[in-house]
C-alpha positions in Angstrom: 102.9 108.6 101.2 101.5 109.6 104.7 101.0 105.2 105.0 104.3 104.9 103.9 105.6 107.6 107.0 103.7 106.6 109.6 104.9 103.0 109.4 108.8 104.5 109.2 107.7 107.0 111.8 105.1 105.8 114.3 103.2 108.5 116.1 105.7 111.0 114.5 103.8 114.3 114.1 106.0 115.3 111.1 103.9 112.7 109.4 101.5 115.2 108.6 103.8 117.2 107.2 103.1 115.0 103.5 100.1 118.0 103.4 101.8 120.7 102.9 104.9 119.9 101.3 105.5 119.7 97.6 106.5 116.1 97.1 109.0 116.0 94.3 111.1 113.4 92.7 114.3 113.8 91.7 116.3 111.6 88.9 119.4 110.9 88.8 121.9 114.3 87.6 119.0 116.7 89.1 119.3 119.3 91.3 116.4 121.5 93.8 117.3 124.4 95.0 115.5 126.1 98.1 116.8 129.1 100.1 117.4 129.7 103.6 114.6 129.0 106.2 112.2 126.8 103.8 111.0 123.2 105.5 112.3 120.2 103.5 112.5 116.5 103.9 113.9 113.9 101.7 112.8 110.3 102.5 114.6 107.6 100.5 117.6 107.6 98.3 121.4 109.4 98.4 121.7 113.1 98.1 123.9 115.9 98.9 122.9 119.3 100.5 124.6 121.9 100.7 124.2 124.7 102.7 126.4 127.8 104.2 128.3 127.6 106.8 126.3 129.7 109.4 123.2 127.8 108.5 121.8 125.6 111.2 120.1 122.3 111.0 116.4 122.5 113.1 114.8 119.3 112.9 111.0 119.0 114.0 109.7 115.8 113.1 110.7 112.6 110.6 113.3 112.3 112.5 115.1 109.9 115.6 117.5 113.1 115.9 116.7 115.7 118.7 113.9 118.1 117.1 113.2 121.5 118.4 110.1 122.8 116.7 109.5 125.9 118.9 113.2 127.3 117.3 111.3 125.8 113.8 108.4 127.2 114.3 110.1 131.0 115.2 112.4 130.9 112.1 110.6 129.6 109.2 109.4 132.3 106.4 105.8 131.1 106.4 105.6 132.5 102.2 103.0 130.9 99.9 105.1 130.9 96.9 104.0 129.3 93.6 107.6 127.8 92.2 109.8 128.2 94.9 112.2 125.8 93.7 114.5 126.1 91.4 115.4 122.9 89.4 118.7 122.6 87.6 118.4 119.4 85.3 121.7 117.8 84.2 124.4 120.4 83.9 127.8 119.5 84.7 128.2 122.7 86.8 125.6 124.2 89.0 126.0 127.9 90.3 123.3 129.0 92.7 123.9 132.5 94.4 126.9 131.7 97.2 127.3 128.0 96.1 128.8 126.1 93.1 129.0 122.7 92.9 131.4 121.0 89.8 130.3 117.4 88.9 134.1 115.5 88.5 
C-alpha cells in the first residue's frame, strides 16, 4: 500500500501514514464508525461521511487540499485503543450516538 501512495502522492509525507493506520476494507452495505478527533483516510472507492456540524475538516497529508498539520497535530486524541471502530454490517438503519442514517 505505501507503493501504491507514494506513486498517487509523490513526496507526500502522509505516505507514511499506511504505518499506523488500521487499513480496513469496506464491502458494499458496511459501515465504520470513528468519533471525533481520530485520523482517517480513505483512498479509492465512493463513500459517505458524516460528521456534525461543528466538526472541522484538518487535512495533513494524502491530500492536494491545503493541510495544516500543526492544528492536526494539537487536536488529535493520541489513544492506543484496541477496536476503536465500530462496524455496522448491512442494516437498513444505522443509529450512532447524534447521527442516523436511513438506507431509502
Amino acid at each position: 500500500m505505501v507503493l501504491q501512495l507514494e506513486k498517487q502522492y509523490p513526496a507526500d509525507i502522509g505516505v507514511i501514514s499506511a504505518f499506523f493506520l488500521n487499513y480496513v476494507k469496506l464491502n458494499s452495505g458496511e459501515a465504520l464508525y470513528l468519533g471525533a478527533n481520530e485520523p482517517h483516510a480513505y483512498l479509492y472507492g465512493e463513500c459517505i461521511e458524516c460528521m456534525a456540524t461543528s466538526d472541522n475538516v484538518v487535512r495533513a497529508g494524502l491530500t492536494p487540499k491545503l493541510r495544516d498539520i500543526q492544528t492536526l497535530c494539537s487536536m488529535l486524541t493520541y489513544k492506543q485503543v484496541i477496536n476503536s471502530c465500530m462496524y455496522v454490517l448491512h442494516l437498513k438503519n444505522i443509529y450512532v450516538c447524534e447521527f442516523a442514517l436511513f438506507f431509502v
